[in-house]
N, C-alpha and C positions, 0 to 999 in steps of 0.2 A: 640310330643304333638298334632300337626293335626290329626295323626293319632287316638290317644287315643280319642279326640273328634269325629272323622267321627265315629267311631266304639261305640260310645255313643249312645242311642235311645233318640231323640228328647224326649222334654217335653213334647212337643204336646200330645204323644202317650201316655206317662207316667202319664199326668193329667184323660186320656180317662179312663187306667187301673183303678186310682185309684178312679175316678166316677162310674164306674161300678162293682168295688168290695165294693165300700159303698155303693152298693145300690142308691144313687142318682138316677140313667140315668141306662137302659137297654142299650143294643150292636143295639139294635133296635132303641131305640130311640134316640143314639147318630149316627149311619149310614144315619137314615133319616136326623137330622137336618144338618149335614155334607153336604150331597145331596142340601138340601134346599141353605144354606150358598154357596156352590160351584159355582151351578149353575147362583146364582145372581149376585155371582161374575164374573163368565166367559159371561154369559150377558150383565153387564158392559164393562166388557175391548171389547166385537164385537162392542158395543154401539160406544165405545169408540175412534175407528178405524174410525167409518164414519163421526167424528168430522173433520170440517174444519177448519183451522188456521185461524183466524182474529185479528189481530195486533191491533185491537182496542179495544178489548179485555181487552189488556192487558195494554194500556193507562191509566197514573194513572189520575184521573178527578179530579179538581181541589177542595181543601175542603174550600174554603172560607167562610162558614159560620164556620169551629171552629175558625177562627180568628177573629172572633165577639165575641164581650163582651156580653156578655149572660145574666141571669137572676140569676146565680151561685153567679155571680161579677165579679169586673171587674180584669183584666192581672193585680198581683204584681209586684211587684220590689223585685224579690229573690236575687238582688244581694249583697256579702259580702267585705266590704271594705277590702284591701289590706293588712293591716296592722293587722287586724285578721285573714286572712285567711293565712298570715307568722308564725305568735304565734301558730295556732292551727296547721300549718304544721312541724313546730319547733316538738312539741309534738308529734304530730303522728309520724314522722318518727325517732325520737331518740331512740334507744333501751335501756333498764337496761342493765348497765353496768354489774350485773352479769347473764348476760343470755347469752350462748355458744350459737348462730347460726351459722347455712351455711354458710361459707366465699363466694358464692354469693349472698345469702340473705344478708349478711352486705354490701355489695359492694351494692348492688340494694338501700338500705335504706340512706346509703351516697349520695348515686347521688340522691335520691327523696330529701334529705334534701339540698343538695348543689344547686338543680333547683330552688327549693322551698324559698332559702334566697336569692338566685340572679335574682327570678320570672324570668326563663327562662328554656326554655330544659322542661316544663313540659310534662310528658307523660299521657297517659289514666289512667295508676292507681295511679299514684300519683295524677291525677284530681279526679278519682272517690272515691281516702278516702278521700279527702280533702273535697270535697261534701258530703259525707258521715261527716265526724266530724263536719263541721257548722251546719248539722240537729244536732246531738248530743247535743252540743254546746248551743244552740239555744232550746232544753227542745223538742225535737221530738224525737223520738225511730226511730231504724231504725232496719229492721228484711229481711235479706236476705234468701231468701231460693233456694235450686236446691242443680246439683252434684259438684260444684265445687267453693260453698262459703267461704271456708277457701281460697284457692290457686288459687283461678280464672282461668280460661281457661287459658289455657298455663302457669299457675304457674306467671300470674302477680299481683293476687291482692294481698295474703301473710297476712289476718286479724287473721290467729293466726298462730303466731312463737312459735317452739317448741325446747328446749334446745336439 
């Protein structure tokens, strides 16, 4: 497979071809901008060389003005009593009973409901649907987007189960 890809011509070239057989851009006037784009870039990285390391820099400064109550309004109290936030975990984590999952998707959705009744052992994605279902809950939408919103990075979030 490495192979069959090294022996592939980049898209790069394949986008040039097909700008210059549409007519778009001449071999002229894609050589020059290429030239133009290069060189600014290889200016940068010399640029970039004679940069000195300063560790303060990189010191994060302290934000004490966003912990002021603003003009926005003031800090809520997002927080969700106990005994709702067990019923709405109840729910999220039970599966229908006629839905065939992953026997470790069932096993993950067991231990989220079993943390979740004993309010202990909670992890990241069992905190993050449970946060996620009290907005629900609560008359907010909630609209995730990116590459990895069904099965979250590393396959822990799991918002859609599929028979």
């Amino acid at each position: 497979m490495y192979r069959r890809i090294e022996a592939m011509k980049p898209v790069y070239f394949k986008y040039i071809e097909h700008l210059e057989k549409s007519g778009v851009f001449t071999r002229a006037e894609i050589d020059k901008e290429y030239t133009e784009v290069y060189s600014r870039i290889e200016k940068a990285y010399i640029e970039s060389r004679k940069e000195v390391f300063d560790k303060s820099h990189w010191v994060s400064k302290p934000e004490n003005k966003m912990l002021e109550v603003t003009s926005h309004g003031a800090i809520k109290d997002t927080g969700v009593p106990i005994e709702q936030i067990k019923k709405i975990g109840v729910k999220v984590n039970t599966l229908p009973a006629n839905l065939e999952v992953h026997p470790t998707i069932k096993k993950i959705f067991e231990q989220r409901l079993k943390s979740v009744e004993e309010g202990k052992n909670i992890d990241y994605a069992t905190a993050e649907a449970l946060a996620f279902a009290t907005l629900i809950d609560e008359g907010f939408s909630v609209r995730l987007s990116g590459q990895d919103v069904e099965r979250g990075t590393f396959s822990h979030r799991h918002c859609v189960l599929n028979d």
